[in-house]
N, CA, C and O atoms as a printed pandas DataFrame, in Angstrom:
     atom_number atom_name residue_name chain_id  residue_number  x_coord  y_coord  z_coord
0              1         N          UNK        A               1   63.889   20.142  -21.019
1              2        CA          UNK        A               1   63.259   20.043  -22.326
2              3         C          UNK        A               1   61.755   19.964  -22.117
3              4         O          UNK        A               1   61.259   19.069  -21.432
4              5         N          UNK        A               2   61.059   20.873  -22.691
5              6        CA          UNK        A               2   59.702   21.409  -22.571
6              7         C          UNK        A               2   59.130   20.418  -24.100
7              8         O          UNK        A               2   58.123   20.969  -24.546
8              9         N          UNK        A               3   59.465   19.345  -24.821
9             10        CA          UNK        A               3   58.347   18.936  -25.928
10            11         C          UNK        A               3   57.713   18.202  -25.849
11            12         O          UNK        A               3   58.133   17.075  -25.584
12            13         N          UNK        A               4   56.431   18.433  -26.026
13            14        CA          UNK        A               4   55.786   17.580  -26.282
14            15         C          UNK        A               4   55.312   16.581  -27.798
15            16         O          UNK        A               4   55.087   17.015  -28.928
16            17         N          UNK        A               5   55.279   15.333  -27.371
17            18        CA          UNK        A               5   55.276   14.292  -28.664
18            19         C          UNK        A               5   53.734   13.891  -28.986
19            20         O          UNK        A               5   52.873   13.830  -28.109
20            21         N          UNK        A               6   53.553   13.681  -30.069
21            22        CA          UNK        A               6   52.381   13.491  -30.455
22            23         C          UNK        A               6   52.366   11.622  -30.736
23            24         O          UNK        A               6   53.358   10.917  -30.925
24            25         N          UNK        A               7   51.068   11.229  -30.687
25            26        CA          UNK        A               7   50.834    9.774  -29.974
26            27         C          UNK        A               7   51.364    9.020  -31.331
27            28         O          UNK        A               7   51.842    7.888  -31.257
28            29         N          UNK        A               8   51.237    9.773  -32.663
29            30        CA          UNK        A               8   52.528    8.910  -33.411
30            31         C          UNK        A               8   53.645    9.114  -33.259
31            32         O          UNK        A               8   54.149    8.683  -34.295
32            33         N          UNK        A               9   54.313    9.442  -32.732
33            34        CA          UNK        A               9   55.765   10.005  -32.753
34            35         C          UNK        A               9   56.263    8.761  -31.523
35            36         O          UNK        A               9   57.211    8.002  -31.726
36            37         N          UNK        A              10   55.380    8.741  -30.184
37            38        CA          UNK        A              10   55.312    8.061  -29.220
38            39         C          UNK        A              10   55.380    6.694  -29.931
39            40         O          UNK        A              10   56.494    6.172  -29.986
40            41         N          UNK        A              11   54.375    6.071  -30.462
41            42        CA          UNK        A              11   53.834    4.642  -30.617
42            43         C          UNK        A              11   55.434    4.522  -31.800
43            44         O          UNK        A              11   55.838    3.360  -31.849
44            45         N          UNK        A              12   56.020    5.213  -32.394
45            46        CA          UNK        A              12   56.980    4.894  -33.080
46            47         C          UNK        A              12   58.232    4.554  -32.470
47            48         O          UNK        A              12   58.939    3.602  -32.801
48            49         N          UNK        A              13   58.535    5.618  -31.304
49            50        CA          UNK        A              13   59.603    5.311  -30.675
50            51         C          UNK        A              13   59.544    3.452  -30.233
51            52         O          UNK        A              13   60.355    2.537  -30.372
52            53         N          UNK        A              14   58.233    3.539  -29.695
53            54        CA          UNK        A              14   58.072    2.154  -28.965
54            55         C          UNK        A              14   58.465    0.924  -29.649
55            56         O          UNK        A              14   59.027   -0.122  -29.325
56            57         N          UNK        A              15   57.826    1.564  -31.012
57            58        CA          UNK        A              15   57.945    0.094  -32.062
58            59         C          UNK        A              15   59.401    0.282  -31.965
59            60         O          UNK        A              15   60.044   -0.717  -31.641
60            61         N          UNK        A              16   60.193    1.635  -32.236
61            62        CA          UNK        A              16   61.891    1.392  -32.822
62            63         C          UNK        A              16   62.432    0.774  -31.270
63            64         O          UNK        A              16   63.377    0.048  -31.578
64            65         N          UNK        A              17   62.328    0.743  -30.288
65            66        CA          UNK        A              17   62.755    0.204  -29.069
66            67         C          UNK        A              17   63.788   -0.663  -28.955
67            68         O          UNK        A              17   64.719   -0.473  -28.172
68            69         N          UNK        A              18   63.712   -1.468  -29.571
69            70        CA          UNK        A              18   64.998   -2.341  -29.955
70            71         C          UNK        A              18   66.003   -2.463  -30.622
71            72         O          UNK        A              18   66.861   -3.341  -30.715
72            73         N          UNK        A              19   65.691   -0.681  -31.490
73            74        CA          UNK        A              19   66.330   -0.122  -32.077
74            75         C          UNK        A              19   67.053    1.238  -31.170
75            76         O          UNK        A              19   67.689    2.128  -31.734
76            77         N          UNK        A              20   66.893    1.206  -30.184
77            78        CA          UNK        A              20   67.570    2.543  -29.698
78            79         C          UNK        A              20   68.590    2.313  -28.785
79            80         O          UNK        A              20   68.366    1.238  -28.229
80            81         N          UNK        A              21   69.559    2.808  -28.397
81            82        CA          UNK        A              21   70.897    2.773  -27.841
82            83         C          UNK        A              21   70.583    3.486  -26.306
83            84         O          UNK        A              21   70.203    4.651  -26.427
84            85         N          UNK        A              22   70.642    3.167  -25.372
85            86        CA          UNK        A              22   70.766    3.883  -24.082
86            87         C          UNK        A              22   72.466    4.740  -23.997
87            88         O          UNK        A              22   73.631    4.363  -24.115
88            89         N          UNK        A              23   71.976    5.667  -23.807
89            90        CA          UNK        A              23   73.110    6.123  -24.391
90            91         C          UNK        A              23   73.397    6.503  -22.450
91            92         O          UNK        A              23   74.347    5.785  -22.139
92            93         N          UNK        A              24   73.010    7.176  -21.402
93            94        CA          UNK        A              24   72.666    7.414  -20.301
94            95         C          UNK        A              24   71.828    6.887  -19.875
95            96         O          UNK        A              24   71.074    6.190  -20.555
96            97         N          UNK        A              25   71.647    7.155  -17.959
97            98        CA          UNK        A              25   70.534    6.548  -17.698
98            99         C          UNK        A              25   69.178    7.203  -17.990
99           100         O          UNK        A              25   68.104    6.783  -17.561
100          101         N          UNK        A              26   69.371    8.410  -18.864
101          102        CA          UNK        A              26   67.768    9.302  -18.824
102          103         C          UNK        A              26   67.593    9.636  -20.145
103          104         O          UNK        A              26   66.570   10.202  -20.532
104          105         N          UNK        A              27   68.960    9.185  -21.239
105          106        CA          UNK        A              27   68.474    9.170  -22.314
106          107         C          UNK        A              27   68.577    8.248  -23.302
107          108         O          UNK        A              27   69.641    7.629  -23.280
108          109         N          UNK        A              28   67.538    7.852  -24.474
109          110        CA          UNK        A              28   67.669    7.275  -25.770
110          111         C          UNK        A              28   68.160    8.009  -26.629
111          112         O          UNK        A              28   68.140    9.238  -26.701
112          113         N          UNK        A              29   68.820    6.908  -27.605
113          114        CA          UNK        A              29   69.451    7.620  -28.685
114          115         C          UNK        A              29   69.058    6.341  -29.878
115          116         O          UNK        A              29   69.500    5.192  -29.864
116          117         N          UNK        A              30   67.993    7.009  -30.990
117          118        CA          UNK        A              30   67.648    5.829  -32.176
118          119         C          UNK        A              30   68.605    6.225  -33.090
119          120         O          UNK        A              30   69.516    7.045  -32.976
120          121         N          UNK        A              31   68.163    5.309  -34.297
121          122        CA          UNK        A              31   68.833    4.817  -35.350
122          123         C          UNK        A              31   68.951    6.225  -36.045
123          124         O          UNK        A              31   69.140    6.118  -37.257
124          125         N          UNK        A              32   68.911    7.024  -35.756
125          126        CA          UNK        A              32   68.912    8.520  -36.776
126          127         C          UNK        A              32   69.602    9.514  -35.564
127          128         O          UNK        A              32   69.436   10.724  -35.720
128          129         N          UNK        A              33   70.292    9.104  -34.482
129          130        CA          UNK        A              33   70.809    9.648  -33.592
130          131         C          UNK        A              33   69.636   11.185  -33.134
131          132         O          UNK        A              33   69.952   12.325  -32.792
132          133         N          UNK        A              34   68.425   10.624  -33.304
133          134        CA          UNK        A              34   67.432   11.378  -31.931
134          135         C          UNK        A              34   67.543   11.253  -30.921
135          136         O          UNK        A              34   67.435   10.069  -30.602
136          137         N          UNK        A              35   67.817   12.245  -29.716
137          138        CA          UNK        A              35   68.171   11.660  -28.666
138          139         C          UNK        A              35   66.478   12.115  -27.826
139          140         O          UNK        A              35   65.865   13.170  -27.989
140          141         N          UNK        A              36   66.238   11.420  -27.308
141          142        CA          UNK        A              36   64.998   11.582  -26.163
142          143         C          UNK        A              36   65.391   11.572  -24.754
143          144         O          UNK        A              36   66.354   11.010  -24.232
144          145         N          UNK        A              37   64.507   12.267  -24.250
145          146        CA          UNK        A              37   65.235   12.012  -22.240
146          147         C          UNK        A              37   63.987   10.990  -21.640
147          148         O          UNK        A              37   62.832   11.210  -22.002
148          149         N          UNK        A              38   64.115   10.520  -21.251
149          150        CA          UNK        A              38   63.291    8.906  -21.131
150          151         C          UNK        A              38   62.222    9.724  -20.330
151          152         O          UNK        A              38   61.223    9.989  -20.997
152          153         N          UNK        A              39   62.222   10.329  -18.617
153          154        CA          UNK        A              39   61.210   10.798  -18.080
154          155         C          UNK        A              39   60.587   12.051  -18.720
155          156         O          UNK        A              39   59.754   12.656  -18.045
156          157         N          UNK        A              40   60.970   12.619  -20.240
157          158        CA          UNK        A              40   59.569   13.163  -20.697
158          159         C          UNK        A              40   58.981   11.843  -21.690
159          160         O          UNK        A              40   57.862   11.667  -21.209
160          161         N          UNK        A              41   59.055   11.381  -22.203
161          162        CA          UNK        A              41   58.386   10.661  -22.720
162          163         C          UNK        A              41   57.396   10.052  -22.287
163          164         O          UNK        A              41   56.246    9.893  -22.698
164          165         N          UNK        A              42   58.294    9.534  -20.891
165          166        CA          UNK        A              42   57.052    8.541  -20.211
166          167         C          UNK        A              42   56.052   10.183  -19.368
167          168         O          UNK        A              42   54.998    9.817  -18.850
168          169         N          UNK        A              43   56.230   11.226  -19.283
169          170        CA          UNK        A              43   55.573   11.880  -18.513
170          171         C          UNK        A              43   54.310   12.255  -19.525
171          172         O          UNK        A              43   53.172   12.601  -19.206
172          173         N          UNK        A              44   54.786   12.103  -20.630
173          174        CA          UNK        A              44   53.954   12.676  -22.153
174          175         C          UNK        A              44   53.088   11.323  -22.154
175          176         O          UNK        A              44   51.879   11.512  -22.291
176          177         N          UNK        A              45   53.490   10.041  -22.028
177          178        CA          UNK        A              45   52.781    8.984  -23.003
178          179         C          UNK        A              45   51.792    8.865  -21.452
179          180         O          UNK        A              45   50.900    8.018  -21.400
180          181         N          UNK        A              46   52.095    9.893  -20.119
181          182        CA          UNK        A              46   50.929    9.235  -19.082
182          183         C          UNK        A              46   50.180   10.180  -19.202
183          184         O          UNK        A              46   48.986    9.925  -19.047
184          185         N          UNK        A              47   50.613   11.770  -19.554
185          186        CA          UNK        A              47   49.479   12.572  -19.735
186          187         C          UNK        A              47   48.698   12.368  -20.823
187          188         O          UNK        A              47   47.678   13.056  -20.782
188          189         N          UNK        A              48   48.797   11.683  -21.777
189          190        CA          UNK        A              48   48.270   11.111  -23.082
190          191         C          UNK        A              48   47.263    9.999  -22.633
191          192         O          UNK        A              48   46.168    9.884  -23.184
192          193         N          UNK        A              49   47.579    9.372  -21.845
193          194        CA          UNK        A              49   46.453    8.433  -21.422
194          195         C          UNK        A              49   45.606    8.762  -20.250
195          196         O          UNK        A              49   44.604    8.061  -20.115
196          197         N          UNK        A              50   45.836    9.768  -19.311
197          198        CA          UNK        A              50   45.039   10.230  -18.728
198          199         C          UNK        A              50   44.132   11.430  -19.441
199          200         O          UNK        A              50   43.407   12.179  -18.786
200          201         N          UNK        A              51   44.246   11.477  -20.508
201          202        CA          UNK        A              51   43.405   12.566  -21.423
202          203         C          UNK        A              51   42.394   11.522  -22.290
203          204         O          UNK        A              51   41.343   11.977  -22.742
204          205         N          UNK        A              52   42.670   10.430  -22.455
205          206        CA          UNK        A              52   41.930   10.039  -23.200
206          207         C          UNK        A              52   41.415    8.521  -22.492
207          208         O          UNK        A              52   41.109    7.515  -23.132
208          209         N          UNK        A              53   41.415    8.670  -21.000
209          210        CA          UNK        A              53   40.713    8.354  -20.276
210          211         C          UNK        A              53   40.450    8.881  -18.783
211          212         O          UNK        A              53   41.296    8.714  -17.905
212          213         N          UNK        A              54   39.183    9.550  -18.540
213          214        CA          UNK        A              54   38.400   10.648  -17.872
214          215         C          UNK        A              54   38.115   10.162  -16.768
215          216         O          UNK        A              54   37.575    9.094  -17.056
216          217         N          UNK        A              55   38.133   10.271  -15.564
217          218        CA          UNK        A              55   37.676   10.245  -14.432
218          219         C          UNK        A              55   36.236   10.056  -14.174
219          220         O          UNK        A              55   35.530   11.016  -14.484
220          221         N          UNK        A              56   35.725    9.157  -13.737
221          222        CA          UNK        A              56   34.031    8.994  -13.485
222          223         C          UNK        A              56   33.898    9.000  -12.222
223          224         O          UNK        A              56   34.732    8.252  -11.710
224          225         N          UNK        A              57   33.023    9.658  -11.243
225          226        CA          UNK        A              57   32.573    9.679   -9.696
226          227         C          UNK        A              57   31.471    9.464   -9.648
227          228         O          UNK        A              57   30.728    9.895  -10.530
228          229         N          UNK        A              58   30.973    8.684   -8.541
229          230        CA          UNK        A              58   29.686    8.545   -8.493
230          231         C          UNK        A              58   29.407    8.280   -7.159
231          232         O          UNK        A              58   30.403    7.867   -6.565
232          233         N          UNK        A              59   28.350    8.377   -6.436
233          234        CA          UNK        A              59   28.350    7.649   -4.911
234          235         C          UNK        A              59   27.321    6.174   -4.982
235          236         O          UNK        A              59   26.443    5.893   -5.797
236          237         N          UNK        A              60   27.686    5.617   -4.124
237          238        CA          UNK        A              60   27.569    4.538   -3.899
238          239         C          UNK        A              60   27.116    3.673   -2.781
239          240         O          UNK        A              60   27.384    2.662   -3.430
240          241         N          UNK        A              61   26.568    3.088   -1.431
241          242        CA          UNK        A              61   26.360    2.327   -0.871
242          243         C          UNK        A              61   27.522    1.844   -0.651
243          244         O          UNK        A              61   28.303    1.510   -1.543
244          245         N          UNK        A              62   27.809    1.739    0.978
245          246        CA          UNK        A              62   29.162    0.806    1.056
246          247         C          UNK        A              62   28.632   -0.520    1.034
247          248         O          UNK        A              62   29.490   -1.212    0.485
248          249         N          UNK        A              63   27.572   -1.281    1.381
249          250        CA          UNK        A              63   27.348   -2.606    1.331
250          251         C          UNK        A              63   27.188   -2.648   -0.141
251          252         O          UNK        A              63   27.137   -3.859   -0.352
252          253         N          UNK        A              64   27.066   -1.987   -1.412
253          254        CA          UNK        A              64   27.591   -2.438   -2.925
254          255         C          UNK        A              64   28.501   -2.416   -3.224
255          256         O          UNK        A              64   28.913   -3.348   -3.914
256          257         N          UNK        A              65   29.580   -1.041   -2.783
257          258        CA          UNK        A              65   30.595   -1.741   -2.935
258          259         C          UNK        A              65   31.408   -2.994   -2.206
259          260         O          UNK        A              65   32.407   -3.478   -2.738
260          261         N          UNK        A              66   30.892   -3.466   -0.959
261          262        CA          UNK        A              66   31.605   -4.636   -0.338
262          263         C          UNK        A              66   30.768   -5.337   -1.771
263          264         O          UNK        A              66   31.624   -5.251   -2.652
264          265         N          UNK        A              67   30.012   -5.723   -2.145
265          266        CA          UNK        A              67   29.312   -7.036   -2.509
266          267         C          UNK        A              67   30.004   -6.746   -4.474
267          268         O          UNK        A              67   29.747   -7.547   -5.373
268          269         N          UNK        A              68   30.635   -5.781   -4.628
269          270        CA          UNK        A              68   31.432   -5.744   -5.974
270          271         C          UNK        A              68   32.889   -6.110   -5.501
271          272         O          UNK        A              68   33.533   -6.861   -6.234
272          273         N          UNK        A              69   33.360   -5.730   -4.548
273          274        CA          UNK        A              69   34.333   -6.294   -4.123
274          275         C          UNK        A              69   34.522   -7.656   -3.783
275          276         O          UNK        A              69   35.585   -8.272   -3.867
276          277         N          UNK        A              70   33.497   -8.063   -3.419
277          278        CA          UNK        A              70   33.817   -9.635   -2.999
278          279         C          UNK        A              70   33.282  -10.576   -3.951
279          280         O          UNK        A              70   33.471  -11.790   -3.879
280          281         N          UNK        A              71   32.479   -9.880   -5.020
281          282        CA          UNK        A              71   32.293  -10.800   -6.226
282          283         C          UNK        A              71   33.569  -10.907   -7.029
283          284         O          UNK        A              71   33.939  -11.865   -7.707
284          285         N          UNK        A              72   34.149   -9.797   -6.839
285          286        CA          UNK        A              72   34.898   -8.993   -8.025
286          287         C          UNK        A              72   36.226  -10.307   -7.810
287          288         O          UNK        A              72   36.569  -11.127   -8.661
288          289         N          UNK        A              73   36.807  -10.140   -6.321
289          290        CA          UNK        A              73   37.667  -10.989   -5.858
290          291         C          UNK        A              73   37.504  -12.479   -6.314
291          292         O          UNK        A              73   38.290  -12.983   -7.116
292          293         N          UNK        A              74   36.398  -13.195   -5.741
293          294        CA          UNK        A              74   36.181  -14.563   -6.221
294          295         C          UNK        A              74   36.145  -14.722   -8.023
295          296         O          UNK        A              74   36.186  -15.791   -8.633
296          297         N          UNK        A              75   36.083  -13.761   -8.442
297          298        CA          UNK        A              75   36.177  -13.727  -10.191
298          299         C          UNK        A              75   37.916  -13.693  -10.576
299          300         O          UNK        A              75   38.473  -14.082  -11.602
300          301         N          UNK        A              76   38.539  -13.033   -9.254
301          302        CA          UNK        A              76   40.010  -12.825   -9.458
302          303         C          UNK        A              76   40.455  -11.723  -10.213
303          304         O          UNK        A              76   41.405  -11.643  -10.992
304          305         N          UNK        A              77   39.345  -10.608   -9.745
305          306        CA          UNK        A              77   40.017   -9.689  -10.765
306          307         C          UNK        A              77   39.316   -8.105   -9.993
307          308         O          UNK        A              77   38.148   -8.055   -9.607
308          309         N          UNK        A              78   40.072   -7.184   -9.911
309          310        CA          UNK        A              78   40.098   -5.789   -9.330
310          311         C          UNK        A              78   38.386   -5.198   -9.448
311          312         O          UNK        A              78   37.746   -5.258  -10.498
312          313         N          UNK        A              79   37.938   -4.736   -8.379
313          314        CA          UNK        A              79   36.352   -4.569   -8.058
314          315         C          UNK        A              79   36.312   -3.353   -9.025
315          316         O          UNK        A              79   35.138   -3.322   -9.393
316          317         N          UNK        A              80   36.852   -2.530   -9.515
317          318        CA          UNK        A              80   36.777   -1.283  -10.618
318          319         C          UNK        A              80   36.402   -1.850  -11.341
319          320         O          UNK        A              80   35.230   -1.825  -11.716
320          321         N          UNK        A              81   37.495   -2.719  -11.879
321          322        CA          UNK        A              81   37.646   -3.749  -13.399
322          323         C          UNK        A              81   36.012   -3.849  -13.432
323          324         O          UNK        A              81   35.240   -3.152  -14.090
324          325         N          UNK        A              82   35.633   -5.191  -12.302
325          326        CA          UNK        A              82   34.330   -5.719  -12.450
326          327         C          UNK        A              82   33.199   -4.564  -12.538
327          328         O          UNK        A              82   32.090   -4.829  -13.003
328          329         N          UNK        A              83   33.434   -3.645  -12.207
329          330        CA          UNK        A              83   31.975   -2.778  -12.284
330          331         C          UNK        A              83   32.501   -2.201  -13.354
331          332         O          UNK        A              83   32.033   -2.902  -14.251
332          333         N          UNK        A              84   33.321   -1.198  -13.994
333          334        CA          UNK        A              84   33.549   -1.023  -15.481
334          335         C          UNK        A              84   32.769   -2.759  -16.576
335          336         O          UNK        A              84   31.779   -2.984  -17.273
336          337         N          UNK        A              85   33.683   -3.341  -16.211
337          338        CA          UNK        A              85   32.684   -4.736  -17.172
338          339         C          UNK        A              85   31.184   -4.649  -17.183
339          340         O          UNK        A              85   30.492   -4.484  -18.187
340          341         N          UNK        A              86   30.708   -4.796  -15.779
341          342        CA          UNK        A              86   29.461   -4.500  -15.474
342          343         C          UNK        A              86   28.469   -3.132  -16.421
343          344         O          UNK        A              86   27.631   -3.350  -17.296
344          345         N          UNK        A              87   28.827   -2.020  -15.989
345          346        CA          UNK        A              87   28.576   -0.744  -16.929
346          347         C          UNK        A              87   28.617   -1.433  -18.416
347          348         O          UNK        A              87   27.566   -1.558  -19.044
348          349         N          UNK        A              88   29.542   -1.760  -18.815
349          350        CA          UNK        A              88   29.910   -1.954  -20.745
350          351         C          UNK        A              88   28.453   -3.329  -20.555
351          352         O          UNK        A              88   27.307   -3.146  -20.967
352          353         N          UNK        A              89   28.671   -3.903  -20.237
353          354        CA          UNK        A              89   27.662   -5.261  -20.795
354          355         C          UNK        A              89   26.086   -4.370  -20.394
355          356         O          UNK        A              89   25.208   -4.764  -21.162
356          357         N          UNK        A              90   25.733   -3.644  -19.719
357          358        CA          UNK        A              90   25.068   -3.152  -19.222
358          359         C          UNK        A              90   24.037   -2.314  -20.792
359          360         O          UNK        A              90   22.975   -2.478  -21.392
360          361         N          UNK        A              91   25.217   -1.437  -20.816
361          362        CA          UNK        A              91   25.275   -0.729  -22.121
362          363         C          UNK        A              91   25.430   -0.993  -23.129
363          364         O          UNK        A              91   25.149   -0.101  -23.930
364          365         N          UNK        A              92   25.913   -2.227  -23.673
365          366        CA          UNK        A              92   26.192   -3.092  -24.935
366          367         C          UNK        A              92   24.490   -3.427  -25.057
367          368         O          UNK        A              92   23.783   -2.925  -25.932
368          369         N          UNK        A              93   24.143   -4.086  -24.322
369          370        CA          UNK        A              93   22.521   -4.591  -24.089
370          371         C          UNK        A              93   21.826   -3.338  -24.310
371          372         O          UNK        A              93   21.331   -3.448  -25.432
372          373         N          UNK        A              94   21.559   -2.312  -23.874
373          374        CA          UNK        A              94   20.897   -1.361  -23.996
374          375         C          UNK        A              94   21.123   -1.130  -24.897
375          376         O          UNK        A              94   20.076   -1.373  -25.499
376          377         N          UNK        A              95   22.023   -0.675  -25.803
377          378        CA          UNK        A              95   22.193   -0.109  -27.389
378          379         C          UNK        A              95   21.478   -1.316  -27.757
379          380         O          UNK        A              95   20.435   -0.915  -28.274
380          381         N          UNK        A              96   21.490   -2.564  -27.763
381          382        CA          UNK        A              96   21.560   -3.828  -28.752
382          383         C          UNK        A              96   19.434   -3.396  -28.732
383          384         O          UNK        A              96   18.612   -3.248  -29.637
384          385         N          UNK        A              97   19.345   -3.347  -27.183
385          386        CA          UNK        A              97   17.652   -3.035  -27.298
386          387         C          UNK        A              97   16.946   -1.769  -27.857
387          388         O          UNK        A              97   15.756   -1.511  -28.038
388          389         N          UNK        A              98   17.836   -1.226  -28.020
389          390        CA          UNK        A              98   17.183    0.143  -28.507
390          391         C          UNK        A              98   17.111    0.069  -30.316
391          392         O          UNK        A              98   16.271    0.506  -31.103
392          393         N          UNK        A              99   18.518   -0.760  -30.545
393          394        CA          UNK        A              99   18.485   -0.678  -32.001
394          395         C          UNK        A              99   17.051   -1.107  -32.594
395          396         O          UNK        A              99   16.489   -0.608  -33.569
396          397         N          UNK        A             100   16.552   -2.254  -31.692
397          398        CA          UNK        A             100   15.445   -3.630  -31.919
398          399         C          UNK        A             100   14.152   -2.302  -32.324
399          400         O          UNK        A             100   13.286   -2.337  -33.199
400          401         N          UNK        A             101   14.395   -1.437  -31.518
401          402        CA          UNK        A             101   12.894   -0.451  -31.638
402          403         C          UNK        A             101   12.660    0.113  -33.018
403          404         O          UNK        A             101   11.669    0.807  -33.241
């Protein structure tokens, strides 16, 4: 089965979830006897989120990234995470200063 679901169709199944019958191990079956095959869905709801979040590259210094990594760690939380945070507060501030002009 070649369909693809659109991100309401998706976010609906999810909500009916507790509404659907495993009918097999690869398919759902909801309250209106739709049947879905579980690995397109989930193959749809990951190409759906890798579309509407983009890949960023950049180079870097390995002694910055050790020193995001080892901040990142003692914060308890994944060195991406912390430099994504980093970037947004970065940029939250910059819009906030530019508005001021």
């Amino acid at each position: 089965m070649d369909r693809k679901f659109t991100e309401k169709q998706i976010e609906e199944m999810l909500k009916n979830s507790t509404e659907e019958i495993i009918e097999d191990s690869e398919n759902l079956v909801d309250e209106f006897d739709n049947v879905y095959n579980v690995v397109d869905v989930i193959k749809t709801a990951e190409t759906d989120v890798k579309k509407k979040y983009p890949k960023v590259n950049f180079r870097w210094s390995e002694l910055e990234i050790a020193r995001a990594k080892k901040i990142a760690k003692e914060l308890g939380m994944p060195y991406q995470t912390y430099i994504k945070s980093l970037l947004k507060q970065g940029m939250d501030s910059d819009e906030r200063r530019l508005k001021q002009m």
